[in-house]
NUZAPA-810035 format. One record per residue: x, y, z of N, C-alpha, C in turn; residue in one letter; residue number from 1. Coordinates in nm, 3 decimals. Each point is the difference from the previous one (the first is absolute). Layout:
N
nX X nY Y nZ Z caX X caY Y caZ Z cX X cY Y cZ Z voza A martor NUM
...
This chain:
120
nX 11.604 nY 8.640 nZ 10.091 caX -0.065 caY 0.120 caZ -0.047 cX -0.145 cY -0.032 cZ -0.031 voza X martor 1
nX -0.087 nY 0.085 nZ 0.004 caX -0.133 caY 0.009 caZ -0.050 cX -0.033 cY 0.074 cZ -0.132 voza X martor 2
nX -0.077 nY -0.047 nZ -0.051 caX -0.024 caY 0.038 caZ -0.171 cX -0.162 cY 0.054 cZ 0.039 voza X martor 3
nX -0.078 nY 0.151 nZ -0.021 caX -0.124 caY 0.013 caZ -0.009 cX -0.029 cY -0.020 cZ -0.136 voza X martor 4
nX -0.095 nY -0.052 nZ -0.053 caX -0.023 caY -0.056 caZ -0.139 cX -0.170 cY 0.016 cZ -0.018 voza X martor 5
nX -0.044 nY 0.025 nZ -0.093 caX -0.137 caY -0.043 caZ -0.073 cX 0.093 cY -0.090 cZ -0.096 voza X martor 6
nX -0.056 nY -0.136 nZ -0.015 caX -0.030 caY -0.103 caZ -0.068 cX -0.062 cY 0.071 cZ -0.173 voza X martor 7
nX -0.035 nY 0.067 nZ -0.013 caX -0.043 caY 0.072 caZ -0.134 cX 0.064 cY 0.070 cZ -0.029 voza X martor 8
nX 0.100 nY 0.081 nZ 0.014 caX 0.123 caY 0.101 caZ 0.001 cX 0.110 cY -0.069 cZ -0.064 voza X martor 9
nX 0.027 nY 0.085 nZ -0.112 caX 0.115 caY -0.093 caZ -0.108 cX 0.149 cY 0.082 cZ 0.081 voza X martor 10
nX 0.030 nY 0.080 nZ 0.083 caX 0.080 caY 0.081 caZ 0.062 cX 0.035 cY -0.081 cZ 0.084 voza X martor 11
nX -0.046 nY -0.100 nZ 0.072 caX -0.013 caY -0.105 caZ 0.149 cX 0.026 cY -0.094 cZ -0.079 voza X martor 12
nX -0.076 nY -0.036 nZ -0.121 caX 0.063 caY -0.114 caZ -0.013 cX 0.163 cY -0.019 cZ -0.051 voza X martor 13
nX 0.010 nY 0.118 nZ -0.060 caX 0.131 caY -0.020 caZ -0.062 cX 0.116 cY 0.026 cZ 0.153 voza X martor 14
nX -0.065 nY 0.062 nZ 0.066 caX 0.057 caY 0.017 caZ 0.115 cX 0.042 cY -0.122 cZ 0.045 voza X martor 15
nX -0.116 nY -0.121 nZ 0.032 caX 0.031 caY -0.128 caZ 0.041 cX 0.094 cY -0.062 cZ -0.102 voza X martor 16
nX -0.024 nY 0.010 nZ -0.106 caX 0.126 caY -0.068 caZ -0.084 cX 0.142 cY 0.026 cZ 0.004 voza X martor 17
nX 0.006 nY 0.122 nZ 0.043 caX 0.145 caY 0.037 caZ 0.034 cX 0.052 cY -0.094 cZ 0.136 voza X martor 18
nX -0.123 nY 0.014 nZ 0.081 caX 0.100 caY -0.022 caZ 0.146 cX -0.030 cY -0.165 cZ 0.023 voza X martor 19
nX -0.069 nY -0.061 nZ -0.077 caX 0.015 caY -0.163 caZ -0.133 cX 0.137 cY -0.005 cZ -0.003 voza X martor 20
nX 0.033 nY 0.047 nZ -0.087 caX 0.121 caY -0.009 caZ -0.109 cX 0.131 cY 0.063 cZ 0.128 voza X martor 21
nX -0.022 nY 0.032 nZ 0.092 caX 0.091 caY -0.021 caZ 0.072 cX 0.020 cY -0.010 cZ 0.140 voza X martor 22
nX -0.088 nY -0.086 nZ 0.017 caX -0.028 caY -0.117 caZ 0.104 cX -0.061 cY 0.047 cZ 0.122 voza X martor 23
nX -0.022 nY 0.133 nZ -0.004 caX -0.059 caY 0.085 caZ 0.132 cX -0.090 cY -0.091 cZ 0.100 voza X martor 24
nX 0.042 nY 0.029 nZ 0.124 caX -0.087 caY -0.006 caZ 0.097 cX -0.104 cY 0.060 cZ -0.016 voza X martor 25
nX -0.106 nY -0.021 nZ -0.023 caX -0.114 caY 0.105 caZ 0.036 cX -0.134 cY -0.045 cZ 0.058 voza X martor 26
nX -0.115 nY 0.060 nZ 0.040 caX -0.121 caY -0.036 caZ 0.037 cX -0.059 cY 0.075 cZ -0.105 voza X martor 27
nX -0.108 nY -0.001 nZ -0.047 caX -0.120 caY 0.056 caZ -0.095 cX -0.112 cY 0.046 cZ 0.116 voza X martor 28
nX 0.006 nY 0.108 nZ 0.004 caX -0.156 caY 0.078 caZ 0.046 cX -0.141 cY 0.061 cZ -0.108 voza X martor 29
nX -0.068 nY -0.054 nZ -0.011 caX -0.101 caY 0.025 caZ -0.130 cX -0.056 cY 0.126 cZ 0.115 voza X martor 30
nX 0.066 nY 0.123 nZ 0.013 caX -0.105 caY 0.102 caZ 0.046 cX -0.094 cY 0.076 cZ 0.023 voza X martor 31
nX -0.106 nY -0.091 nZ -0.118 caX -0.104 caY 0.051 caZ 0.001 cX -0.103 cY -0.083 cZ 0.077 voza X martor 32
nX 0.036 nY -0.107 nZ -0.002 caX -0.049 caY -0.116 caZ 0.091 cX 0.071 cY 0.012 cZ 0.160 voza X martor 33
nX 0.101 nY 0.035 nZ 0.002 caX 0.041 caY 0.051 caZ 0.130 cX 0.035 cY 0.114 cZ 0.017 voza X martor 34
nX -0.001 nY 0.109 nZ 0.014 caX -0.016 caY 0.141 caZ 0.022 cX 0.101 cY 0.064 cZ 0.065 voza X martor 35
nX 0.093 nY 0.067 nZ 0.006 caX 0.067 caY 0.043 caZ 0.102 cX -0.096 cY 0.097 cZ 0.087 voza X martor 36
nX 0.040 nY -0.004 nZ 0.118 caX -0.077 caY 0.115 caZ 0.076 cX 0.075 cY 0.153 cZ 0.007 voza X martor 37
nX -0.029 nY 0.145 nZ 0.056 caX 0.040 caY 0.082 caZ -0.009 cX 0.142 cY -0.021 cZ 0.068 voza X martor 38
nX -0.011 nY -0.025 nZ 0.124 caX 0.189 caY -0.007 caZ 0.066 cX 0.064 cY -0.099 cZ -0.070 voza X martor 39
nX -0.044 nY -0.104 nZ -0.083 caX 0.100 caY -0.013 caZ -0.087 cX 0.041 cY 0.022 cZ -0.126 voza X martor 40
nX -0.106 nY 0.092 nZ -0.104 caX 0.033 caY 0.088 caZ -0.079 cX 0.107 cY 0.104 cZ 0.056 voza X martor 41
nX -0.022 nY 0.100 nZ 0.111 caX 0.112 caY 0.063 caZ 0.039 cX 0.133 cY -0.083 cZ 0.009 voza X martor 42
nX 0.023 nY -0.087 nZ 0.042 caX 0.119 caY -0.079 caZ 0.031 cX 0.080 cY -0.038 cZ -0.167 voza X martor 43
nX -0.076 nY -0.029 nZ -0.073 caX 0.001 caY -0.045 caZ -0.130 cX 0.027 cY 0.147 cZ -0.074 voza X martor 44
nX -0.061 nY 0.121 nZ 0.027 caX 0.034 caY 0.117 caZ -0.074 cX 0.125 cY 0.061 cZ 0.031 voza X martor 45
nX 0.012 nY -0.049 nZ 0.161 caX 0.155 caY 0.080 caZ 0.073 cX 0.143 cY -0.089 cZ -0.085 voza X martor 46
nX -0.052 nY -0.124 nZ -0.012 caX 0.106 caY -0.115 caZ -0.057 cX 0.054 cY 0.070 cZ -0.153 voza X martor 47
nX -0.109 nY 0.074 nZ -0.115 caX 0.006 caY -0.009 caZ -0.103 cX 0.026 cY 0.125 cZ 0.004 voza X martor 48
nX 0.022 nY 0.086 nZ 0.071 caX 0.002 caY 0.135 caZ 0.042 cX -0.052 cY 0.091 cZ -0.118 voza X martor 49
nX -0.155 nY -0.063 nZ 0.009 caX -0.124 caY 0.079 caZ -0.110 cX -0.064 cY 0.046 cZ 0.114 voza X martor 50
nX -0.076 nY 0.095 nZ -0.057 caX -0.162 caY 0.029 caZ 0.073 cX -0.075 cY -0.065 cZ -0.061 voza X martor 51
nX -0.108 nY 0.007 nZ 0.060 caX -0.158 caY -0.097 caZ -0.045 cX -0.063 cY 0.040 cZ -0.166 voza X martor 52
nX 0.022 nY 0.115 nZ -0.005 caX -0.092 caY 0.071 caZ -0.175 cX 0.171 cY -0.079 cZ -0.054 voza X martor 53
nX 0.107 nY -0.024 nZ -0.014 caX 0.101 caY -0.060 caZ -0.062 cX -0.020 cY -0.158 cZ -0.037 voza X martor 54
nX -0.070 nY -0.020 nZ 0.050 caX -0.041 caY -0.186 caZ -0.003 cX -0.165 cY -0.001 cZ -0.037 voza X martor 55
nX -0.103 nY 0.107 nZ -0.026 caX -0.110 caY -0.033 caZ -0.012 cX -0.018 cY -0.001 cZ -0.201 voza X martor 56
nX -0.047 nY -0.061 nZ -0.009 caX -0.073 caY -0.092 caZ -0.100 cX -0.130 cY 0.174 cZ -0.060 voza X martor 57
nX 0.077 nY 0.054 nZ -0.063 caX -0.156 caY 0.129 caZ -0.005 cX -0.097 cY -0.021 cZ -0.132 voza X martor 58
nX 0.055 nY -0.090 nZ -0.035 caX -0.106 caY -0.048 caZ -0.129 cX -0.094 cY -0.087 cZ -0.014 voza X martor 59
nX 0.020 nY -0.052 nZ 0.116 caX -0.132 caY -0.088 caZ 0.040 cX -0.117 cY 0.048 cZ 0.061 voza X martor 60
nX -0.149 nY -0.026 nZ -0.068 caX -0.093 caY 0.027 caZ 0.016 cX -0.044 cY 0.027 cZ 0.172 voza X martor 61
nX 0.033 nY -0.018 nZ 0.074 caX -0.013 caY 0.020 caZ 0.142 cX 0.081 cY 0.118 cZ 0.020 voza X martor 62
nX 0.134 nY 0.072 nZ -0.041 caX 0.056 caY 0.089 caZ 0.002 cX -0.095 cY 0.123 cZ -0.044 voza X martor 63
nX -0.054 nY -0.050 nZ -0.107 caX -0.136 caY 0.123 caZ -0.075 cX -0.129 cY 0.032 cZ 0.113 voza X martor 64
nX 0.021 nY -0.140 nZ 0.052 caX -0.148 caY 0.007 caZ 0.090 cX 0.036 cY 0.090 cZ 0.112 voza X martor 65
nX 0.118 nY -0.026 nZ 0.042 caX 0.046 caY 0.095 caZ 0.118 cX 0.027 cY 0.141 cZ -0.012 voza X martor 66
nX 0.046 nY 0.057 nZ -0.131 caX 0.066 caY 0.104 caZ -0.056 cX 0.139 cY 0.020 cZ 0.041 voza X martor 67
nX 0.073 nY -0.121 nZ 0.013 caX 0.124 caY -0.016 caZ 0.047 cX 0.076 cY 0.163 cZ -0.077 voza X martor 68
nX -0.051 nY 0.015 nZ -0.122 caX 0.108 caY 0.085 caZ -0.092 cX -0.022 cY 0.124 cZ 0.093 voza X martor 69
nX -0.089 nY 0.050 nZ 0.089 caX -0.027 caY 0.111 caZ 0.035 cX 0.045 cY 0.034 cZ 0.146 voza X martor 70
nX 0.065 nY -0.128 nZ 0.096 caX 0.073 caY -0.032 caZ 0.111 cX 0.127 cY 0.080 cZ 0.015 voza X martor 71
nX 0.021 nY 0.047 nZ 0.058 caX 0.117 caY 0.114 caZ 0.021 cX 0.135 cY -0.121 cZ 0.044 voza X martor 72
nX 0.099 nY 0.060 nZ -0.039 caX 0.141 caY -0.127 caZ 0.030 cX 0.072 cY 0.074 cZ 0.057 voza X martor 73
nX -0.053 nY -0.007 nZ 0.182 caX 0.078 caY 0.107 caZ 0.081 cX 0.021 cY -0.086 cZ 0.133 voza X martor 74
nX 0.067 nY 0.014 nZ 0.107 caX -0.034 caY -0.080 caZ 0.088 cX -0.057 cY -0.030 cZ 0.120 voza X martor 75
nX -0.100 nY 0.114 nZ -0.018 caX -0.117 caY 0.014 caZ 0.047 cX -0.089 cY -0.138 cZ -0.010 voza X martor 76
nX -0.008 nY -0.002 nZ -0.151 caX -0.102 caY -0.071 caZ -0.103 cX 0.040 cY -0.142 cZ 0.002 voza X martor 77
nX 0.125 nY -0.050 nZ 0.046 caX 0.096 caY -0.115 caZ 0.011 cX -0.104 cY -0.130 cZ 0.078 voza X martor 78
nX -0.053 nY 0.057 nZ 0.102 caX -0.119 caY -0.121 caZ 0.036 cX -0.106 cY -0.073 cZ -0.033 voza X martor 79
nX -0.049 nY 0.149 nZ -0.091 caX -0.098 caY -0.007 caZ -0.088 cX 0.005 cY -0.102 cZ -0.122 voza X martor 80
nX 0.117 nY 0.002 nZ -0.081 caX 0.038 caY -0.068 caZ -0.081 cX 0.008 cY -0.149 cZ 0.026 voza X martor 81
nX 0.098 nY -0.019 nZ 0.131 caX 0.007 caY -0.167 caZ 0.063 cX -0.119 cY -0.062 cZ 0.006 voza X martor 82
nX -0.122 nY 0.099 nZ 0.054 caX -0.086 caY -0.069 caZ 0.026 cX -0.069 cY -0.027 cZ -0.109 voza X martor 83
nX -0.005 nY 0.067 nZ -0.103 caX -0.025 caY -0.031 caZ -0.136 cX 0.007 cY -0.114 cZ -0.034 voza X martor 84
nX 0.148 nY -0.034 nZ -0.024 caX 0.059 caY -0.095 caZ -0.020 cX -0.050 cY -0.172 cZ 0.045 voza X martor 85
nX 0.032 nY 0.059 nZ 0.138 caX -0.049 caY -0.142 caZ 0.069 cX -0.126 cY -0.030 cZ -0.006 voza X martor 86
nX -0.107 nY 0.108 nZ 0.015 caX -0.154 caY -0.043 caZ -0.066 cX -0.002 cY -0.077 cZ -0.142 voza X martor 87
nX 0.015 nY 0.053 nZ -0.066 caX 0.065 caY -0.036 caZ -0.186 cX 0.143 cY -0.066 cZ -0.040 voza X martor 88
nX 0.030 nY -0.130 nZ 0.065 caX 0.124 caY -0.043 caZ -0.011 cX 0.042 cY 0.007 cZ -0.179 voza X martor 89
nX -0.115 nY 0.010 nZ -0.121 caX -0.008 caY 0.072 caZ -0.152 cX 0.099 cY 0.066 cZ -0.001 voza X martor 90
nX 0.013 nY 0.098 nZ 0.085 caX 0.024 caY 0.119 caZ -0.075 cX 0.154 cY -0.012 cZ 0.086 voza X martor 91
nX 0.045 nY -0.136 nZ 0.012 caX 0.170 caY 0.073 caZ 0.087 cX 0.105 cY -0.100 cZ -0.148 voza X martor 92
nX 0.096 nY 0.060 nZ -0.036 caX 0.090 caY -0.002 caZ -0.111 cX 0.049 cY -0.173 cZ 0.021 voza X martor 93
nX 0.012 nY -0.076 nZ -0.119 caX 0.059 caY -0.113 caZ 0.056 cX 0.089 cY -0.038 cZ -0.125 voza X martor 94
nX 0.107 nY -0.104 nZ -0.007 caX 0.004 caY -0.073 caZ 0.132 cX 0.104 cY 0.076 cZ 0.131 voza X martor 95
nX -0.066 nY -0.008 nZ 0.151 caX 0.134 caY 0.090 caZ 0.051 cX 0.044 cY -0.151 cZ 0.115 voza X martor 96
nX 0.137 nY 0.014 nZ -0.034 caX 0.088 caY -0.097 caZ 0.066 cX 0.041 cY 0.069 cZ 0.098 voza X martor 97
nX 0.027 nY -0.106 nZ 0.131 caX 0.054 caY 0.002 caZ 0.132 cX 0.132 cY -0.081 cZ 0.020 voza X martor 98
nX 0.114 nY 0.057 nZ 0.016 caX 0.087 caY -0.091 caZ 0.050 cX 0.044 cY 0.003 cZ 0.153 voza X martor 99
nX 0.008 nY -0.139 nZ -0.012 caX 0.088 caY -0.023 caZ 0.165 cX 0.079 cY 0.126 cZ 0.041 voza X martor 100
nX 0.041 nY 0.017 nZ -0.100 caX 0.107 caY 0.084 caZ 0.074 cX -0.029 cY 0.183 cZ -0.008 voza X martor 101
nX -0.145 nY 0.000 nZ 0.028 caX -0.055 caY 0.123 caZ 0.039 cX -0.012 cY 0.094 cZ -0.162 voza X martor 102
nX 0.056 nY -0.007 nZ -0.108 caX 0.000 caY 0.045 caZ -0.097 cX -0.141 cY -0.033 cZ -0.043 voza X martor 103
nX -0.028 nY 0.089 nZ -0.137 caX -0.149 caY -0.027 caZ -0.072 cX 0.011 cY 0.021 cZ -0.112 voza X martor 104
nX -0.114 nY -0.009 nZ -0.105 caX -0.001 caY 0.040 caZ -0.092 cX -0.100 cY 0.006 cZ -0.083 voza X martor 105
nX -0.089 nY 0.056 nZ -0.078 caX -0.043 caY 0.001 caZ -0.099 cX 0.042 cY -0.031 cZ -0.108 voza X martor 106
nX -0.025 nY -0.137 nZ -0.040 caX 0.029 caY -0.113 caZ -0.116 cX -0.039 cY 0.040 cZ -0.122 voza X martor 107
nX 0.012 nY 0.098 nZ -0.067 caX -0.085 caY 0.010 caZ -0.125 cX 0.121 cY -0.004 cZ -0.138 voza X martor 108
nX 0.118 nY -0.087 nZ 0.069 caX 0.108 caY 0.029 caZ -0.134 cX 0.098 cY -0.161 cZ 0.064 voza X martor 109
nX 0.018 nY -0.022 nZ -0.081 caX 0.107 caY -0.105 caZ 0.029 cX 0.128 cY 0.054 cZ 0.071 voza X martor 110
nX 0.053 nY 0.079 nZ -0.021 caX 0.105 caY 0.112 caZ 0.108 cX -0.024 cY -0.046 cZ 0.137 voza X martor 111
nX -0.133 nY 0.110 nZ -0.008 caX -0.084 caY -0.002 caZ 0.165 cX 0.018 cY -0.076 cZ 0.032 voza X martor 112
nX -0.024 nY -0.176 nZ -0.049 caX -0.040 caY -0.085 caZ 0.102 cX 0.135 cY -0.009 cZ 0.015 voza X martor 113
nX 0.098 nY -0.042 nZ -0.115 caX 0.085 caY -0.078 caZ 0.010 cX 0.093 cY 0.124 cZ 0.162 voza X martor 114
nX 0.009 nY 0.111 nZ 0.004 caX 0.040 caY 0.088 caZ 0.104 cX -0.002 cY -0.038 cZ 0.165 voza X martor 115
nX -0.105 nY -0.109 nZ 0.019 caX -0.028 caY -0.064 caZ 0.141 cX 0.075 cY -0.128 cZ -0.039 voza X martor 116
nX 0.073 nY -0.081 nZ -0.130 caX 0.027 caY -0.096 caZ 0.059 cX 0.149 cY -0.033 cZ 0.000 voza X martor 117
nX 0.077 nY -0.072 nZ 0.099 caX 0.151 caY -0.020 caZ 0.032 cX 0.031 cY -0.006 cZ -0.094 voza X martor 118
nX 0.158 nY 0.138 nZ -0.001 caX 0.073 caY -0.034 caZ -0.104 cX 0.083 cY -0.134 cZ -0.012 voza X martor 119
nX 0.018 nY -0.059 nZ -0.126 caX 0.062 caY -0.088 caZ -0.014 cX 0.142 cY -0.016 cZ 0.039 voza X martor 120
């Protein structure tokens, strides 16, 4: 599985401590240093079966700069948003996990993560 993480994010880290504490396979992607691009934000949104305004970050100062709050959440507007995104890798929700086995998740609870990994 893949872990998207900021390194400054107490949500990621506790994220990593979980899948620590029980022995997970994983890779670490610091996404802001590596970026996803738009076709694989879509791939990543179809997995988590969110739309793009569901994973964006709207409290961050780049969200203000854009007027994200004033973006219509239709799916029209659905491209608009990705590309947002992938310009401003900031403003996409973390940590969001990838598993092998095509499942995803948005890590923001010990549940979440623990939800991608083999039951015992």
């Amino acid at each position: 599985m893949e872990i998207w993480i900021n390194p400054d994010c107490s949500k990621c880290r506790s994220a990593l401590s979980v899948l620590d504490a029980e022995s997970a396979d994983y890779t670490v992607r610091r996404y802001l240093d590596d970026p996803p691009g738009e076709q694989e934000l879509r791939d990543v949104l179809a997995r988590l079966g969110l739309e793009p305004w569901d994973i964006t970050r709207t409290g961050e100062p780049v969200a203000g700069d854009l007027g994200l709050s004033g973006w219509p959440r239709t799916p029209e507007s659905r491209e608009r948003w990705i590309g947002a995104l992938a310009a401003h890798p900031v403003l996409i929700q973390r940590p969001i996990i990838t598993a092998d086995d095509g499942q995803a998740v948005v890590g923001r609870s010990e549940d979440a993560v623990r939800s991608l990994l083999p039951r015992r």
